[in-house]
C-alpha positions as CSV (number, residue, x, y, z in Angstrom):
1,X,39.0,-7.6,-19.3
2,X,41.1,-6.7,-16.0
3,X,42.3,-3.5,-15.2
4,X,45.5,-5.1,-15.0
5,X,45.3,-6.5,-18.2
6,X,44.6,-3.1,-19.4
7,X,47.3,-1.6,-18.0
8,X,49.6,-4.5,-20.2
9,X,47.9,-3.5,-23.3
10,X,48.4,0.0,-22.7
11,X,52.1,-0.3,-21.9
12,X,52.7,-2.7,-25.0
13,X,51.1,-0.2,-27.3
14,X,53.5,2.7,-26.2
15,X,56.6,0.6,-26.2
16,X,56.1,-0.9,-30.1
17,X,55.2,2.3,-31.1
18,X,57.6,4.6,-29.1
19,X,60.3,2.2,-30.2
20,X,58.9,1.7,-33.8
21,X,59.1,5.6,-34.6
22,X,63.1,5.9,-32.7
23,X,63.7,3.0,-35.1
24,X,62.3,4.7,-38.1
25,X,63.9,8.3,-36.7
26,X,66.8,8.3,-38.9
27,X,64.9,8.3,-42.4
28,X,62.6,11.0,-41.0
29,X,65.8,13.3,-40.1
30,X,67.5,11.8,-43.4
31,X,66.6,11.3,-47.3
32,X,63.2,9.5,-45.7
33,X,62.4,6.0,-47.8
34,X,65.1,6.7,-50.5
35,X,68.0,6.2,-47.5
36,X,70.2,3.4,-48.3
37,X,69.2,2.6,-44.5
38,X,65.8,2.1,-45.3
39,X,65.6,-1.9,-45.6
40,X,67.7,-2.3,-42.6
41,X,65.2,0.4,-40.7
42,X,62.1,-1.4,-42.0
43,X,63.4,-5.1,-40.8
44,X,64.7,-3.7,-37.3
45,X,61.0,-1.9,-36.9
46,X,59.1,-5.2,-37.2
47,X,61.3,-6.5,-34.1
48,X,60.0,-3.8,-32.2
49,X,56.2,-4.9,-30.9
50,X,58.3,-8.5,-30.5
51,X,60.3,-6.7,-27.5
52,X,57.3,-4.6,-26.3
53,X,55.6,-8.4,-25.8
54,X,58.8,-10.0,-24.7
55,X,59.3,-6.8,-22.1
56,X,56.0,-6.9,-20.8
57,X,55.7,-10.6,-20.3
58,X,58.9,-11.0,-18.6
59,X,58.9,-7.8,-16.4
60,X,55.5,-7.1,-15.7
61,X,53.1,-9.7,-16.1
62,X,56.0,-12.8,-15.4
63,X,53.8,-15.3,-16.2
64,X,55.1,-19.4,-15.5
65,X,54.6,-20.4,-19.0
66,X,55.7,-17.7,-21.0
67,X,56.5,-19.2,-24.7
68,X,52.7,-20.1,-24.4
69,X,51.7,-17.0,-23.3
70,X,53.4,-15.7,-26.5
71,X,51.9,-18.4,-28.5
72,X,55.3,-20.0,-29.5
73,X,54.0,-23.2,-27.3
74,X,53.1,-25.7,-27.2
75,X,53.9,-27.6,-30.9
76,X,50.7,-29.9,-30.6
77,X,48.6,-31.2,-31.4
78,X,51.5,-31.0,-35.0
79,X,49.0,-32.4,-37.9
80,X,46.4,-29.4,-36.8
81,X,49.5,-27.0,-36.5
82,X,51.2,-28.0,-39.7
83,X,47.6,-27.7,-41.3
84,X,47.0,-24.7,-39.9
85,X,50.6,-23.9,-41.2
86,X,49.9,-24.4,-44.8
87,X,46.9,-22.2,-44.7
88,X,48.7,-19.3,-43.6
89,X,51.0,-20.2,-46.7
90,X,48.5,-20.4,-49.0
91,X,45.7,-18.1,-48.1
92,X,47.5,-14.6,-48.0
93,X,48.8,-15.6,-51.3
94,X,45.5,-16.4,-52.8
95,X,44.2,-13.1,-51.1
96,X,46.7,-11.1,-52.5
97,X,46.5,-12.5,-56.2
98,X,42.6,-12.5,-56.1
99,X,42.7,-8.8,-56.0
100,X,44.1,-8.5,-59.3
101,X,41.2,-9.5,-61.5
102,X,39.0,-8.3,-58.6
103,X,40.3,-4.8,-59.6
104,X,40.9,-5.0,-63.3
105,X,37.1,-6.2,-63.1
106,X,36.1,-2.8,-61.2
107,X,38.5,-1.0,-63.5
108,X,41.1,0.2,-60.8
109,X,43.6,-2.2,-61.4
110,X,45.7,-1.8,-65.2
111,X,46.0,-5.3,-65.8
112,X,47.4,-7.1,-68.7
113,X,47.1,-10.5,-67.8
114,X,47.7,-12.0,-71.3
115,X,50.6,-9.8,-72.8
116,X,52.4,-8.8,-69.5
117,X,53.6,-5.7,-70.7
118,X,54.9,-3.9,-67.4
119,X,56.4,-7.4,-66.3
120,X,58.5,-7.2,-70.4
121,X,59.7,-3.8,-69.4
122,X,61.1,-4.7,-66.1
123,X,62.9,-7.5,-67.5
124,X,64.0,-5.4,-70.7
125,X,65.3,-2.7,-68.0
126,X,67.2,-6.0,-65.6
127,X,68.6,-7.6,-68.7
128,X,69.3,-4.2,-71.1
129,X,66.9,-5.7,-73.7
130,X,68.9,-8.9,-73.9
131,X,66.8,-11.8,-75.0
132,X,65.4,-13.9,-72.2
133,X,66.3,-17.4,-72.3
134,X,62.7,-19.1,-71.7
135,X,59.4,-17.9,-72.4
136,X,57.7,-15.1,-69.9
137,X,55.2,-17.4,-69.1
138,X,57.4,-20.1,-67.5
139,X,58.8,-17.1,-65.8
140,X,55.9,-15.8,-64.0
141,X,55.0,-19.3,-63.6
142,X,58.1,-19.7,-61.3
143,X,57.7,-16.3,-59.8
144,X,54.2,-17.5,-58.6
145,X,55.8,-21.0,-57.6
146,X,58.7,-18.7,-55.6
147,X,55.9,-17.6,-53.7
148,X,55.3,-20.4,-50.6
149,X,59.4,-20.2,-50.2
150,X,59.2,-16.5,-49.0
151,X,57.0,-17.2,-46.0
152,X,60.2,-19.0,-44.9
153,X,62.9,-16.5,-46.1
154,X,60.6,-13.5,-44.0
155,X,59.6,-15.8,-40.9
156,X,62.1,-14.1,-38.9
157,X,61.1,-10.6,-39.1
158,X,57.7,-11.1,-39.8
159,X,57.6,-12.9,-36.1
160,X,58.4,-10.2,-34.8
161,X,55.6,-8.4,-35.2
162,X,53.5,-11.3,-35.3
163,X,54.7,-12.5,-31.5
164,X,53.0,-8.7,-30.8
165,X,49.9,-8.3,-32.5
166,X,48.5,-12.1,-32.7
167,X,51.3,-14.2,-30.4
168,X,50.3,-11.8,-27.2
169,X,48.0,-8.5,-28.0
170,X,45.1,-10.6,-29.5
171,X,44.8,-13.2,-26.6
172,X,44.7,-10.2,-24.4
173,X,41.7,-8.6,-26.0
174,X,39.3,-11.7,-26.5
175,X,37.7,-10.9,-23.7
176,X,36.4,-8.0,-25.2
177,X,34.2,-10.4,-27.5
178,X,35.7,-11.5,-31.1
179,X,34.7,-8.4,-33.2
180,X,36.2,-5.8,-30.9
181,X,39.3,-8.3,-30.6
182,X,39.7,-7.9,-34.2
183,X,39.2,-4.5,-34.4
184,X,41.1,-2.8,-31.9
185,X,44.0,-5.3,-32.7
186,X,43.7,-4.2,-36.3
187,X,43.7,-0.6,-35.5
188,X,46.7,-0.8,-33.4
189,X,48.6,-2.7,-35.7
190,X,47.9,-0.4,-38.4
191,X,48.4,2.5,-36.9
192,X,51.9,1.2,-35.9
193,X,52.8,1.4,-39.2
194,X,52.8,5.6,-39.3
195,X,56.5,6.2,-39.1
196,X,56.4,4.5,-42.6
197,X,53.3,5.3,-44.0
198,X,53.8,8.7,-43.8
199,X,57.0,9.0,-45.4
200,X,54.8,7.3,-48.6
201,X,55.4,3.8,-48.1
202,X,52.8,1.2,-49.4
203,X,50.7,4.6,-50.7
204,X,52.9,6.5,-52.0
205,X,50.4,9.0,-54.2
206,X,48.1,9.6,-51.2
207,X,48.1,12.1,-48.9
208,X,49.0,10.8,-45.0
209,X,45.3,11.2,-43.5
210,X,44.4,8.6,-46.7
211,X,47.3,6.3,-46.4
212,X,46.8,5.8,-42.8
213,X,43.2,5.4,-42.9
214,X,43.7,2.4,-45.7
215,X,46.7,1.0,-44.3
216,X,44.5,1.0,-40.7
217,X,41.6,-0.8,-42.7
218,X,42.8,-3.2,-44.7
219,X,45.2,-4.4,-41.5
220,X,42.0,-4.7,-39.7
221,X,41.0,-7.4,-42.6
222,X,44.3,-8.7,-43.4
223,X,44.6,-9.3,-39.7
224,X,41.0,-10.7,-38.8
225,X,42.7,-13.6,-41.4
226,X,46.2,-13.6,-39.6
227,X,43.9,-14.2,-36.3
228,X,42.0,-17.1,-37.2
229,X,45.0,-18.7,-38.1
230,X,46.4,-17.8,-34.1
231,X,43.1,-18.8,-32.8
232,X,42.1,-21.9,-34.4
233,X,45.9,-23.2,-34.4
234,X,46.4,-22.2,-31.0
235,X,49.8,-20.9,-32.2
236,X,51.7,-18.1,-33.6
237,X,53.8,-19.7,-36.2
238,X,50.9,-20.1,-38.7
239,X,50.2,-16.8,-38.3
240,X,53.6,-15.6,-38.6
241,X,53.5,-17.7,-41.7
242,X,50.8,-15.7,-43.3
243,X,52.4,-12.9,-42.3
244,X,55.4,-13.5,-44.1
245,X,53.8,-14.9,-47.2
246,X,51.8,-12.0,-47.5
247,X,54.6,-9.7,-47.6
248,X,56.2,-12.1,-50.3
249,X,53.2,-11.9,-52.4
250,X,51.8,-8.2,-52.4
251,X,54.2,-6.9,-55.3
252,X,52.8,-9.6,-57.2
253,X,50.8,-6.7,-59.0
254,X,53.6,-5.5,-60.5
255,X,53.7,-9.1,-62.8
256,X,50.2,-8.2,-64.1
257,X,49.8,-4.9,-65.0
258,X,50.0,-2.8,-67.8
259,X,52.7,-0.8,-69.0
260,X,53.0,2.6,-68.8
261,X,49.6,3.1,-66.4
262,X,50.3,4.1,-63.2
263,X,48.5,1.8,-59.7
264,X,46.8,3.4,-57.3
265,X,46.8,0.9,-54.2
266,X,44.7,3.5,-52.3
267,X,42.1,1.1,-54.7
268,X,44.0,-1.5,-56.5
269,X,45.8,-4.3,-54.8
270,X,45.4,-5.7,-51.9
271,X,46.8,-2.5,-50.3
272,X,43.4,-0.9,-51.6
273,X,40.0,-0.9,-51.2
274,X,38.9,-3.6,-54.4
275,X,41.6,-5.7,-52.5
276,X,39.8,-5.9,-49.2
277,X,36.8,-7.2,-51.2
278,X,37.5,-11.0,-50.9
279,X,39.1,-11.1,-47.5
280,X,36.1,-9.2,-46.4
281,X,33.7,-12.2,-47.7
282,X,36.3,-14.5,-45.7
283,X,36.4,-12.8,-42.9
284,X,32.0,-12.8,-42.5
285,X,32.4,-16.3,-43.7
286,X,35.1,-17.2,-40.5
287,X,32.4,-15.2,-38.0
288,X,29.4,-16.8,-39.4
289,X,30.8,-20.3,-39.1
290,X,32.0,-19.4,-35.7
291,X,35.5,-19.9,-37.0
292,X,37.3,-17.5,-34.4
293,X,36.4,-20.1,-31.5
294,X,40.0,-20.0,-29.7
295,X,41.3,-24.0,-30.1
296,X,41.6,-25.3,-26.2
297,X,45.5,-25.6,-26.4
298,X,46.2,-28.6,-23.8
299,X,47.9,-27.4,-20.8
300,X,51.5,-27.9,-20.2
301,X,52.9,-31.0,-18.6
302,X,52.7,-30.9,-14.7
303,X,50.6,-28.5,-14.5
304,X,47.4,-29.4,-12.7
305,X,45.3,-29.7,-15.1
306,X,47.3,-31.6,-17.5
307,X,46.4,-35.2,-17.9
308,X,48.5,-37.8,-15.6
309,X,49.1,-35.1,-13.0
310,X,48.6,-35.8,-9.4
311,X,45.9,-33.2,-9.2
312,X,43.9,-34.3,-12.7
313,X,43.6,-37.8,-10.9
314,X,40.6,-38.6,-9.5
315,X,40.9,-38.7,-5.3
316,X,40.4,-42.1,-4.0
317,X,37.7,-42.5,-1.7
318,X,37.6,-45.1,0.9
């Protein structure tokens, strides 16, 4: 890795998070994550590594090809993208729902998977005890089939951290070998996440050296997943996908569990450590199959290398 290139990292890092903590300023000098302001502050803070990225690679670096250099380019070859696409749908969903019985199993997670007794009392407290007009089970059943459509409802925002940590930060840092890629980029994403975190957001019983230090490992996990989906696609929509769809399906736990007990996602959840069990098992299964190989992206039309080009022709010899 290049001294320049370090130089980029560096200056990226203290941009998203400089900006990320002015964004988040006004809850800490205010009523903190019960502000009214708080969903608008937590949307405008995952724009915030987007313009680090977009600031570094348009006046620093100034690459030609700058949408690739983001990963936003090119849209080909589309079957493996769109493939790609549907994974990063469907896998942070199954990640996050797998944690469930994961935890209930290593009793950290109250589940009550049969009677749904928390999800009852929520809808008693929505409706004021009014009778629902179709049984809870078709219910959940459409909640779990809502799921895919919020990886398009959060693309937006959730791009703008993923053009940050996988679109440019993780290309940066392959040359650093795969498993330090994943960790430092993991580290710094998570860490990003402070000006939240310790207000009590995601962990809200845990003290902030805790919080941190599980929001810091399970993005290094969550985010070894995200990558494979950049790397092997070539791309950063699918991972932007998985991104989103993850957000969508973490507060799934609340469907499951029992009421009354109180969740610790310091353990239970995906937020916790009986979560991180099966992307863990993914995540050695990706680096054993050498899954994390980056996908040759063709290069762009006219370039010199690209196929048809004066300078990809063979020279004639006479």
């Amino acid at each position: 890795m290049s001294a320049r290139d370090l130089r980029s990292v560096g200056l990226f890092t203290v941009l998203a998070f400089a900006l990320a903590w002015l964004v988040a300023l006004p809850l800490w000098l205010g009523d903190g994550l019960a502000s009214p302001w708080f969903p608008v502050v937590a949307v405008a803070m995952m724009a915030t590594p987007a313009i680090a990225a977009l600031v570094v690679v348009f006046f620093v670096e100034r690459p030609r090809h700058r949408a690739r250099v983001l990963g936003l380019r090119p849209l080909k070859p589309l079957p493996r993208l769109v493939g790609y696409a549907a994974l990063g749908i469907a896998v942070p969903i199954a990640l996050a729902l797998a944690a469930l019985p994961v935890g209930a199993l290593l009793g950290v997670y109250p589940a009550d998977f049969t009677g749904l007794s928390a999800f009852r009392e929520m809808l008693d407290g929505q409706t004021g005890g009014a009778e629902i007009p179709m049984p809870i089970g078709v219910l959940v059943i459409l909640q779990l089939a809502a799921l895919p459509t919020a990886a398009f409802i959060n693309l937006l925002p959730a791009l703008g951290e993923e053009l940050g940590w996988r679109g440019w930060l993780l290309p940066k840092l392959m040359p650093l070998g795969t498993i330090p890629a994943l960790l430092v980029s993991g580290v710094i994403w998570g860490a990003w996440h402070a000006p939240l975190i310790l207000l009590g957001y995601n962990y809200p019983d845990a003290p902030g050296w805790l919080a941190m230090s599980a929001m810091i490992l399970m993005c290094i996990l969550v985010g070894a997943v995200f990558s494979w989906l950049r790397l092997r696609s070539g791309s950063v929509w699918p991972a932007a996908l998985a991104h989103a769809a993850f957000n969508g399906a973490a507060g799934s736990y609340l469907v499951f569990a029992r009421a009354g007990e109180h969740v610790d996602t310091t353990q239970a959840t995906v937020l916790g450590w009986s979560g991180w069990i099966v992307p863990l098992v993914l995540v050695v299964v990706l680096l054993a199959t050498k899954q994390f190989a980056p996908f040759p992206v063709p290069p762009p039309e006219g370039s010199p290398d690209s196929p048809g080009s004066p300078a990809a022709e063979p020279t004639a010899r006479g």
